[in-house]
C-alpha positions, 0 to 999 in steps of 0.5 A: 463708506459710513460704518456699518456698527457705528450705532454700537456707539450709542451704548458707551461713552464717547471715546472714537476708535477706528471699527473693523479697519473700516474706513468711513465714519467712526463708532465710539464707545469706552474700551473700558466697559465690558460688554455681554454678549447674549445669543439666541439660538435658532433658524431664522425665517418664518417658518421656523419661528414657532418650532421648539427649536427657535426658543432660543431667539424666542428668549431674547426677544423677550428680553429685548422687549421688556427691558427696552433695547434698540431696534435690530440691526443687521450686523455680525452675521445676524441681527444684534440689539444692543441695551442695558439691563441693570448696571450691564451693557448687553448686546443680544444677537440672533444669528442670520446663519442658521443653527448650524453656523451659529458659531461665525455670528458669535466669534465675529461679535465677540472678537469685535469687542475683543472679549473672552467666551465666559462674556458670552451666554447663549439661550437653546432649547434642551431634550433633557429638560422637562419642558418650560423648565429653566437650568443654567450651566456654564461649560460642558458638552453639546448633547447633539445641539448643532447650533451649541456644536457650531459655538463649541467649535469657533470659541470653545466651551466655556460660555455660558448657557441658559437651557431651556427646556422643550422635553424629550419625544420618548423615543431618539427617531422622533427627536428631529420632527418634534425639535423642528415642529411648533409649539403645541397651541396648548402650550402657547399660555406656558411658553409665554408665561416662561418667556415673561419671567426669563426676561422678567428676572433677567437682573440676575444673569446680567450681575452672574447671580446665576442661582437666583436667576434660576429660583426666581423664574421658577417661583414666577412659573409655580404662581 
């Protein structure tokens, strides 16, 4: 049976391993080249495509589509895009299990590249921020996010998220119908416009300049 991942192999330079236990044709890649992983949380199916809570998978999209990556494909319980962004190889990955389960996408990507939760950022929508605000923190809690929950609880909390934020409802009984309600079309030119200088100024999650990440989306946003 052919290798599911041996497309991974296209990403490094060739060295053949055996992938998974798997039998069948083999991927390769260096084992000395470290590898981020980039999750984007959300819902997958077309009716959730535009909700406030999808804007996680709306980000790596983005990033996928400015900096060039390979076509999706189904793996890791989700749809991975494997690419380079400055000197770092990224794998982008939007899990297939629904917010709820996202973690099992993540654990499967990360101990396939035998890697450790600081190697991993995850993009989701944030109540707390006023929306098209862009924060970046590494660790803390899950302030009810069901898809951070779910991390949490298969790789533990010290990755990195980019918090994007969608704004708060006013009021704790109206949260669940806004996160799962699309964007407003009022709000279509603001939410492209942050998704462009996410994936515009990208270089500098990817090198762990989290700060100038942070200050150069936001200029972008101000002009």
């Amino acid at each position: 049976m052919a290798n599911p991942f041996s497309w991974l192999g296209s990403l490094f330079r060739p060295k053949p391993i055996d992938l998974l236990g798997q039998s069948g044709e083999e991927g390769t890649f260096a084992e000395d080249e470290a590898v981020q992983i980039w999750v984007g949380l959300g819902n997958p199916g077309a009716q959730y495509v535009m909700h406030r809570h999808n804007v996680g998978f709306m980000a790596v999209d983005a990033i996928a589509e400015v900096h060039n990556f390979d076509p999706p494909k189904k793996t890791f319980h989700g749809w991975a895009q494997a690419g380079r962004i400055g000197s770092q190889r990224i794998l982008l990955l939007k899990p297939a299990t629904f917010m709820n389960d996202s973690g099992r996408a993540v654990r499967a990507a990360m101990d396939f590249f035998k890697l450790e939760p600081d190697a991993v950022t995850a993009f989701h929508d944030e109540l707390d921020l006023a929306p098209f605000k862009v924060k970046v923190k590494t660790g803390g809690g899950t302030a009810g996010h069901n898809g951070l929950r779910s991390m949490d609880a298969h790789i533990g909390p010290d990755f990195r998220r980019v918090r994007i934020g969608i704004g708060h409802p006013g009021h704790k009984d109206r949260v669940t119908k806004y996160v799962l309600g699309n964007y407003a079309k009022t709000e279509t030119d603001d939410l492209a416009d942050m998704l462009g200088a996410i994936a515009a100024e990208a270089r500098w999650l990817s090198g762990g300049d989290d700060a100038r990440f942070m200050s150069d989306v936001a200029l972008r946003l101000q002009g």
